[in-house]
Residue frames relative to the residue before (quaternion, step in Angstrom):
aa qw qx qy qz dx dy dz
X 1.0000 0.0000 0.0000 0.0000 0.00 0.00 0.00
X 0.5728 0.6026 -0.2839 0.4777 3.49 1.02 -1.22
X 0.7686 0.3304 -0.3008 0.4578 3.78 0.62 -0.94
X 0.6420 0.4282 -0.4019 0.4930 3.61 0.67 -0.47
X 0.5115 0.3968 -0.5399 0.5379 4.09 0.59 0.25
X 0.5949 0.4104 -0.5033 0.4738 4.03 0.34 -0.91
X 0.4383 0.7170 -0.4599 0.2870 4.01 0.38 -1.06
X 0.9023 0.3509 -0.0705 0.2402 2.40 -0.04 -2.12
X 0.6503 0.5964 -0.1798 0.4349 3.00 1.59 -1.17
X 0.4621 0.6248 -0.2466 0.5790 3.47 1.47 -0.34
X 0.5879 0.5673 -0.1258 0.5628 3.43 0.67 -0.96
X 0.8617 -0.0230 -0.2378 0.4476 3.40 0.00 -0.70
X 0.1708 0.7580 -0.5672 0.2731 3.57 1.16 0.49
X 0.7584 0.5717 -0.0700 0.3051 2.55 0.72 -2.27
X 0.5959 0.5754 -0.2444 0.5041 3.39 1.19 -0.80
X 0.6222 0.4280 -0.2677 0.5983 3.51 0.97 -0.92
X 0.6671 0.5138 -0.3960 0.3661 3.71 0.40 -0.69
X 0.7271 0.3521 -0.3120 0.4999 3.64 1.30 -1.01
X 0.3861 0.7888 -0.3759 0.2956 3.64 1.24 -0.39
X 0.7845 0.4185 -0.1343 0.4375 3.07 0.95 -2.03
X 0.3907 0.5992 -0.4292 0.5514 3.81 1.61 -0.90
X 0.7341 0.4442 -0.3368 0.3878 3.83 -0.24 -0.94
X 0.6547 0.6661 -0.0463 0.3543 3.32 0.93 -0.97
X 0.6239 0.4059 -0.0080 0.6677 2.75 1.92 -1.17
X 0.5843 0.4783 -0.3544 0.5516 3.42 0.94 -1.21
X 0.7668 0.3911 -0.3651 0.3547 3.89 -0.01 -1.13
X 0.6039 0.5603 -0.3961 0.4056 3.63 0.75 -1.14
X 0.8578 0.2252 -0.1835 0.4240 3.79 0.85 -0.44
X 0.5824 -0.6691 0.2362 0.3967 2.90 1.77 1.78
X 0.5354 0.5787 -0.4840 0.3797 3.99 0.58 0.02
X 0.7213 0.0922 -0.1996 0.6568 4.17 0.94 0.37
X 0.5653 -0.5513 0.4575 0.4089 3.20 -1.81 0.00
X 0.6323 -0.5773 0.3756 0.3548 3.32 -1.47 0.17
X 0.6461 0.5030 -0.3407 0.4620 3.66 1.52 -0.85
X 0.5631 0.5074 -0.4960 0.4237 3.64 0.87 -0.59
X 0.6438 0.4391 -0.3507 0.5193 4.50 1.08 -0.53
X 0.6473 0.4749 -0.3917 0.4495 3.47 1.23 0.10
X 0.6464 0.4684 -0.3104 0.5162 3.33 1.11 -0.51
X 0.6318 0.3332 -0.4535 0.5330 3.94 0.71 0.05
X 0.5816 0.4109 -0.4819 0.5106 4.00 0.44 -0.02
X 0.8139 0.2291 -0.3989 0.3549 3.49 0.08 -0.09
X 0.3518 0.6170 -0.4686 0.5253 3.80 1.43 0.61
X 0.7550 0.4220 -0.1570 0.4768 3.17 0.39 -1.38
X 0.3880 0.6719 -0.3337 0.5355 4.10 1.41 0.12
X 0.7556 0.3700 -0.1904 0.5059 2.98 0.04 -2.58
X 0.8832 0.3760 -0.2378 0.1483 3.92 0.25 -0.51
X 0.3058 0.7428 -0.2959 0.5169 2.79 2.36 0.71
């Protein structure tokens, strides 16, 4: 049980980790803004 909570939590680190890149990438016009919306709301569904 103990590993599948580390799993999961690992997981959505990650999600937040590529979230914020997007986030960063759009604010300085180098990606769109919906492709940083679509990893914040991945990174939601898996919270």
């Amino acid at each position: 049980m103990a590993s599948l909570v580390a799993a999961r939590g690992a997981t959505l680190a990650r999600a937040m980790g590529i979230t914020l890149l997007h986030i960063e990438r759009a604010r300085t016009g180098c990606g769109p803004w919906q492709r940083a919306q679509d990893w914040l709301a991945e990174a939601v569904r898996q919270g």
